[in-house]
C-alpha positions as CSV (number, residue, x, y, z in Angstrom):
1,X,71.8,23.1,-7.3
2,X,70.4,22.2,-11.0
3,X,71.4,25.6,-12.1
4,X,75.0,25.2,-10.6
5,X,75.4,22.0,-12.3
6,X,74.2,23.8,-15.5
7,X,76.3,27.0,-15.0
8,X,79.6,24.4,-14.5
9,X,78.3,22.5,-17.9
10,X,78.3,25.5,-19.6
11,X,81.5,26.8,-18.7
12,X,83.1,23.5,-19.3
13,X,81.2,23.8,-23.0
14,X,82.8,27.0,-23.4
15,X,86.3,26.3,-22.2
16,X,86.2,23.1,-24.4
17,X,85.6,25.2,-27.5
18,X,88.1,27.1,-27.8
19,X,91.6,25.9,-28.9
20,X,93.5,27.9,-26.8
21,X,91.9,26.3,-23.4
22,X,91.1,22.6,-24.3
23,X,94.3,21.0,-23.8
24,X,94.5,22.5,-20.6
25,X,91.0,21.7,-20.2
26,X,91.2,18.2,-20.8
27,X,94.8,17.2,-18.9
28,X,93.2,18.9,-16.1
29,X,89.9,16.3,-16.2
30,X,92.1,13.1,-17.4
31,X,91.6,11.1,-13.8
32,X,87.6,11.8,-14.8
33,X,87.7,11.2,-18.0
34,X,90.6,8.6,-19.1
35,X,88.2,5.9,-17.4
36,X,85.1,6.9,-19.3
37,X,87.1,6.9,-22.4
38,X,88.8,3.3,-21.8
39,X,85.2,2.0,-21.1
40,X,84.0,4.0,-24.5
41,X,87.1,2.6,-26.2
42,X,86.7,-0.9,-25.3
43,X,83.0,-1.2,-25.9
44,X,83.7,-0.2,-29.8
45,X,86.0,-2.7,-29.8
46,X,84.0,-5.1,-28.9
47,X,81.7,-4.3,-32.1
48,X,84.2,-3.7,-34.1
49,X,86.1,-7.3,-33.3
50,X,82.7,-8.9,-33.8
51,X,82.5,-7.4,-37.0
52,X,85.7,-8.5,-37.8
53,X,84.9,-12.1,-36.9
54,X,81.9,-12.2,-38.7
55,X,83.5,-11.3,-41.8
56,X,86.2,-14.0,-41.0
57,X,83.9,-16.8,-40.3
58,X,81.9,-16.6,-43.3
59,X,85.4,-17.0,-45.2
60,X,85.5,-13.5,-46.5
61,X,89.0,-11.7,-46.3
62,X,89.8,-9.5,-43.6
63,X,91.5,-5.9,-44.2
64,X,95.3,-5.9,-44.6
65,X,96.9,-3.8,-41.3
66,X,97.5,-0.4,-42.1
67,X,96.0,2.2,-44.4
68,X,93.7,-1.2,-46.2
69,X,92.1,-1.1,-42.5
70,X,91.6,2.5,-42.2
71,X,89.8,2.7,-45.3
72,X,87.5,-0.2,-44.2
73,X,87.1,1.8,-41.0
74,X,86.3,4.8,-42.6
75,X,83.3,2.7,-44.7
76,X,81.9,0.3,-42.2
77,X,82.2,2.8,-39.0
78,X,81.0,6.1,-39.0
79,X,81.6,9.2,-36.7
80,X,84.1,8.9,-33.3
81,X,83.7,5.2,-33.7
82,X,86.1,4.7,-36.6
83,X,88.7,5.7,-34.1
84,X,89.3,5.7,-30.1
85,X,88.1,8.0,-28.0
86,X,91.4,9.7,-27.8
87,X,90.6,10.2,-31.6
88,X,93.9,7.7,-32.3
89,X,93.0,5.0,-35.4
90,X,92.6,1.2,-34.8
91,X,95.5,-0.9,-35.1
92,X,94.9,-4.6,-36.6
93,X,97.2,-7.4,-36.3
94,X,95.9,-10.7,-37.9
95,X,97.3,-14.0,-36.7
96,X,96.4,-17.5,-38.0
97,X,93.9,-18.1,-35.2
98,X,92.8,-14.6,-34.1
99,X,92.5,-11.4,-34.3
100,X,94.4,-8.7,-32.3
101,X,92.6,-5.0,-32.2
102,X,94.6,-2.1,-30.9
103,X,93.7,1.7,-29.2
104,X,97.0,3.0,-28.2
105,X,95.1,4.8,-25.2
106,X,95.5,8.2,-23.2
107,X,99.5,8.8,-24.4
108,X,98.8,8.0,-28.1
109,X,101.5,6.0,-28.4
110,X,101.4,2.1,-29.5
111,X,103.4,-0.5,-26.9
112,X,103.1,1.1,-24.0
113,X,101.2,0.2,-20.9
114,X,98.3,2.0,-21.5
115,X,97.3,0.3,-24.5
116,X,93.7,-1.4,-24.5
117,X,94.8,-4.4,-26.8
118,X,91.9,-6.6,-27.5
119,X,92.5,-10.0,-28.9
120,X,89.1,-12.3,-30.5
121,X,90.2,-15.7,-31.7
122,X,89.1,-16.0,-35.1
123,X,88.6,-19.5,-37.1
124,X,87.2,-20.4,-40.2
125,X,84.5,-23.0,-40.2
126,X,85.6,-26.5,-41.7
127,X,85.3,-26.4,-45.4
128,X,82.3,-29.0,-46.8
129,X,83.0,-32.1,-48.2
């Protein structure tokens, strides 16, 4: 049975390599792996929102939205974890009281419903008198 199981990881290896067979490769195990990578996704959210609040909190400014966040992506996350596992960049939305931190999820697109949307309110300490 091990060797089965090894044979089918190498195959799946070897069909994931190659350009020509991944996309069919992966639409094929989407049911298997969309839940994986919505679990993967929202765990580096998690970080990256408590990162984000941290920052915040110490009454440091946060990132602009857009290419400002990227490139603090790009410095304070390394590897997959600068963007979903669907390989899509972050979104961030900053509101007065919180902090909203978007994946656009399995379609790649932003606003529909599979978007993982993760939202950490976000206030300053009281300044010292």
């Amino acid at each position: 049975m091990a060797k089965l199981i090894l044979l089918l990881l190498v195959l799946l290896g070897a069909s994931l390599y190659f350009p020509q067979t991944r996309p069919v490769v992966v639409e094929t195990l989407a049911p298997v792996l969309n839940p994986i990578f919505r679990w993967q996704t929202r765990g580096e959210m998690d970080r990256i929102g408590r990162e984000l609040d941290t920052i915040y909190r110490q009454g440091n400014d946060l990132p602009p939205p857009g290419a400002s966040f990227r490139n603090w992506m790009s410095k304070n996350f390394f590897g997959g974890a600068k963007t979903d596992a669907w390989g899509t960049d972050y979104s961030l939305t900053v509101w007065r009281d919180s902090i909203g931190l978007v994946s656009n999820g399995p379609d790649l697109e932003i606003g529909t419903a599979d978007d993982i949307i993760l939202s950490v309110v976000a206030l300053r300490p009281p300044a010292r008198r």
